[in-house]
C-alpha positions as CSV (number, residue, x, y, z in Angstrom):
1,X,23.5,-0.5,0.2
2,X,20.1,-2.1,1.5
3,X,18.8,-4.9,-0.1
4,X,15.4,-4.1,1.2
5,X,12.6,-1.5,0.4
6,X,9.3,-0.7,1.7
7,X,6.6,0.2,-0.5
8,X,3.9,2.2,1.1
9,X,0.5,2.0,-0.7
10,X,-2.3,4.8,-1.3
11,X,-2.2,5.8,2.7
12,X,-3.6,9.2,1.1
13,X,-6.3,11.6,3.1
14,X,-9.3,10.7,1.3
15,X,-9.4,7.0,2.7
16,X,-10.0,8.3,6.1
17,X,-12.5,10.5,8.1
18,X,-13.8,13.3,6.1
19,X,-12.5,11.7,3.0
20,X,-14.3,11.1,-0.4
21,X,-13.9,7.2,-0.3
22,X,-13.5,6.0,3.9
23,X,-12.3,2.7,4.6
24,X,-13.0,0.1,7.6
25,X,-10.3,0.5,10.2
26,X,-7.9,2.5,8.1
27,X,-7.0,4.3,11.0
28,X,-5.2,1.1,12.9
29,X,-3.7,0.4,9.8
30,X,-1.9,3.7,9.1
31,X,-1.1,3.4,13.0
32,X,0.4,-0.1,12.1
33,X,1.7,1.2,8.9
34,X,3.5,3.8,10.9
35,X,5.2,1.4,13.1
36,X,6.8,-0.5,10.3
37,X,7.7,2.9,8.2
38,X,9.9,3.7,11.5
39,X,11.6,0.8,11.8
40,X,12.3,0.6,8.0
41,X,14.1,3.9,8.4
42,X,15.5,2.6,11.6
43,X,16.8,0.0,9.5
44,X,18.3,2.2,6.6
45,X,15.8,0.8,4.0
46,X,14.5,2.2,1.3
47,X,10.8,3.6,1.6
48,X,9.0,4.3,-1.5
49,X,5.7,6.0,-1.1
50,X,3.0,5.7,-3.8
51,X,0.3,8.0,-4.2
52,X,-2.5,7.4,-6.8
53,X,-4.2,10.6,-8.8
54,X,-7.2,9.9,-10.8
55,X,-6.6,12.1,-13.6
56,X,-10.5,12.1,-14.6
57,X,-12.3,15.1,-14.3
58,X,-15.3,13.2,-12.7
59,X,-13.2,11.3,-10.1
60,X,-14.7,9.9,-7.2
61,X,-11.7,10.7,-5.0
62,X,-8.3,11.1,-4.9
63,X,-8.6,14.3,-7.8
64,X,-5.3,15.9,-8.8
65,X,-4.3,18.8,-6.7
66,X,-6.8,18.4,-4.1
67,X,-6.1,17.8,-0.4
68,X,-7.6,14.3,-0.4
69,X,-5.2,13.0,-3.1
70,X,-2.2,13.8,-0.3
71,X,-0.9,11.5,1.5
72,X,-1.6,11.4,5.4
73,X,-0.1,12.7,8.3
74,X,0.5,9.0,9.7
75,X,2.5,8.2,6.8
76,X,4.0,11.1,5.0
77,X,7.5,10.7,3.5
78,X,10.2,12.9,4.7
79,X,12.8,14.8,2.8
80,X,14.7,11.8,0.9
81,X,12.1,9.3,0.9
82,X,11.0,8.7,-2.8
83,X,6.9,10.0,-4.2
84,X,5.9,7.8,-6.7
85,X,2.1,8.9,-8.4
86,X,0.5,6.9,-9.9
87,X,-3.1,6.6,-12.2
88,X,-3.4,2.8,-12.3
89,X,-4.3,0.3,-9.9
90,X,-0.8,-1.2,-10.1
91,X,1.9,0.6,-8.9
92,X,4.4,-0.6,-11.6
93,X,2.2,0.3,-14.5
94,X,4.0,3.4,-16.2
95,X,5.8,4.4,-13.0
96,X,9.3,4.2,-12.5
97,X,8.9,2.2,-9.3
98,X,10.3,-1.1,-11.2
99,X,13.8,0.4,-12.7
100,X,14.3,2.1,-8.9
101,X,14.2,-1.2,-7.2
102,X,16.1,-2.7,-9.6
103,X,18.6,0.5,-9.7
104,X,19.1,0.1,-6.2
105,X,19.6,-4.0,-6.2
106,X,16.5,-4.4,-4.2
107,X,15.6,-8.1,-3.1
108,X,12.9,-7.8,-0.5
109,X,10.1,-5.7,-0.3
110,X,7.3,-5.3,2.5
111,X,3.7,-3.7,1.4
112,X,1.4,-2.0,3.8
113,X,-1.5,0.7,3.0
114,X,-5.0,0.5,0.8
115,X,-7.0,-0.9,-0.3
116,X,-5.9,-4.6,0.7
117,X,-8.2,-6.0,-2.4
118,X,-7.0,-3.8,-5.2
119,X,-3.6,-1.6,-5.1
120,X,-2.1,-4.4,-2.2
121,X,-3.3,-7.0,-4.2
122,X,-1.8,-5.4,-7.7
123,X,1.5,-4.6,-5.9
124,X,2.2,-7.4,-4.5
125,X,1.6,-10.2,-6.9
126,X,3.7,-8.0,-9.4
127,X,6.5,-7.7,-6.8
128,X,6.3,-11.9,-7.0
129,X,6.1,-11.7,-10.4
130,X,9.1,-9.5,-11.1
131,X,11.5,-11.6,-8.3
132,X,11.4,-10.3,-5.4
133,X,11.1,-11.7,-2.0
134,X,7.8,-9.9,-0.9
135,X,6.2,-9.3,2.6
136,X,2.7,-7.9,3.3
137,X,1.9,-6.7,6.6
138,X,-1.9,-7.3,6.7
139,X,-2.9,-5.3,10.1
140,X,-1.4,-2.4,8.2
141,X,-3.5,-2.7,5.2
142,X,-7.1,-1.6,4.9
143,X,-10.4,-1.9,2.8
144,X,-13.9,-1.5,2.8
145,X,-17.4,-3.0,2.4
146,X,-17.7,-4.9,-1.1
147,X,-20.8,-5.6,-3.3
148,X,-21.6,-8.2,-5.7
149,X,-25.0,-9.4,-7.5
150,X,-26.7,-7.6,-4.6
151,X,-24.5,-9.3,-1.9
152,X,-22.5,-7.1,0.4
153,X,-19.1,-8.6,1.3
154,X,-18.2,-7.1,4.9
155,X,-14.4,-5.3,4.9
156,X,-13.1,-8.1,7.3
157,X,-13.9,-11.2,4.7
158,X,-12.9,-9.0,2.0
159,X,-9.6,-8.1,3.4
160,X,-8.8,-12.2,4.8
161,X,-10.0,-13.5,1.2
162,X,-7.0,-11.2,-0.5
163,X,-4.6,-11.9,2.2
164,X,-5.1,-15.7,2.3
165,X,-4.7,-15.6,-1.8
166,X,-1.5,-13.8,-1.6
167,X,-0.4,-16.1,1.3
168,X,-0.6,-19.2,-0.5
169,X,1.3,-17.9,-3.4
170,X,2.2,-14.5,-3.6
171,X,4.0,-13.0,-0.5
172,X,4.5,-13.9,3.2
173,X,1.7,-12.4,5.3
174,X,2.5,-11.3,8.6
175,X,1.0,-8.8,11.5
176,X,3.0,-6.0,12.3
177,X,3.7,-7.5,15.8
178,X,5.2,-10.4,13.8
179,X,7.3,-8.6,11.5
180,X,8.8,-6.7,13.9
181,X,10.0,-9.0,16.5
């Protein structure tokens, strides 16, 4: 049994082109994304997709039922690999994603997909904080343009701000080059 699972994050149609809610470079990032989906099922790991719904009948994006709330073509699960929705930011919040990787004696577990500064950033300092040994790949994660007080925060500083916090004490943080040499 594999000790290690993969937890792929919101890649869902309506962060890309022709989506309700487009982020900076999420098209490299699927593409790396991709890459380390392969060689976790290479690997026999486990990979867990998540997909989030917004059950609100005003929802920006990602509404239940529509085709931006599925997840995309460059990371789609395949007959065995696990759907977890979810309506929270947090993956683990009233999912069962918690009691699977326990189930399963999970140890490790890599992150990669959107958006780096809010469902990467939940994910992972929950996986921390529940034990287990947790990898993000940061070219495989995406986000967009922030604002604050009338100052825009470009997607780049956004996206190194929440990596550098979860490196220094959340998670190993690692290219997809890296991680899969």
């Amino acid at each position: 049994m594999t000790r290690n699972a993969l937890i792929v994050v919101d890649i869902q149609n309506d962060y890309f082109s022709g989506g309700k809610w487009i982020l900076n470079e999420v098209d490299s990032a699927a593409d790396n994304a991709a890459r380390i989906i392969a060689a976790a099922r290479n690997n026999g790991d486990i990979v867990i997709h998540i997909r989030h719904e917004t059950p609100a009948v005003d929802a920006p994006f990602f509404v239940p039922g529509s085709e931006g709330a599925q997840l995309h073509a460059k990371a789609k699960n395949i007959p065995g690999e696990l759907v977890i929705v979810k309506h929270y930011m947090n993956p683990y919040r009233e999912t069962e994603l918690l009691r699977v990787l326990q189930d399963k004696g999970v140890e490790t577990v890599t992150v990669v997909g959107n958006m780096s500064h809010m469902c990467i950033d939940a994910v992972t300092r929950s996986s921390d904080d529940f034990g287990f040994k947790t990898t993000v790949i940061h070219d495989a994660c995406a986000t967009h343009d922030l604002e604050f007080n009338g100052v825009v925060v470009p997607s780049a500083q956004v996206h190194a701000a929440f990596m550098a916090a979860l490196r220094f004490g959340y998670a190993t943080v690692v290219s997809a080059d890296e991680f899969l040499a």
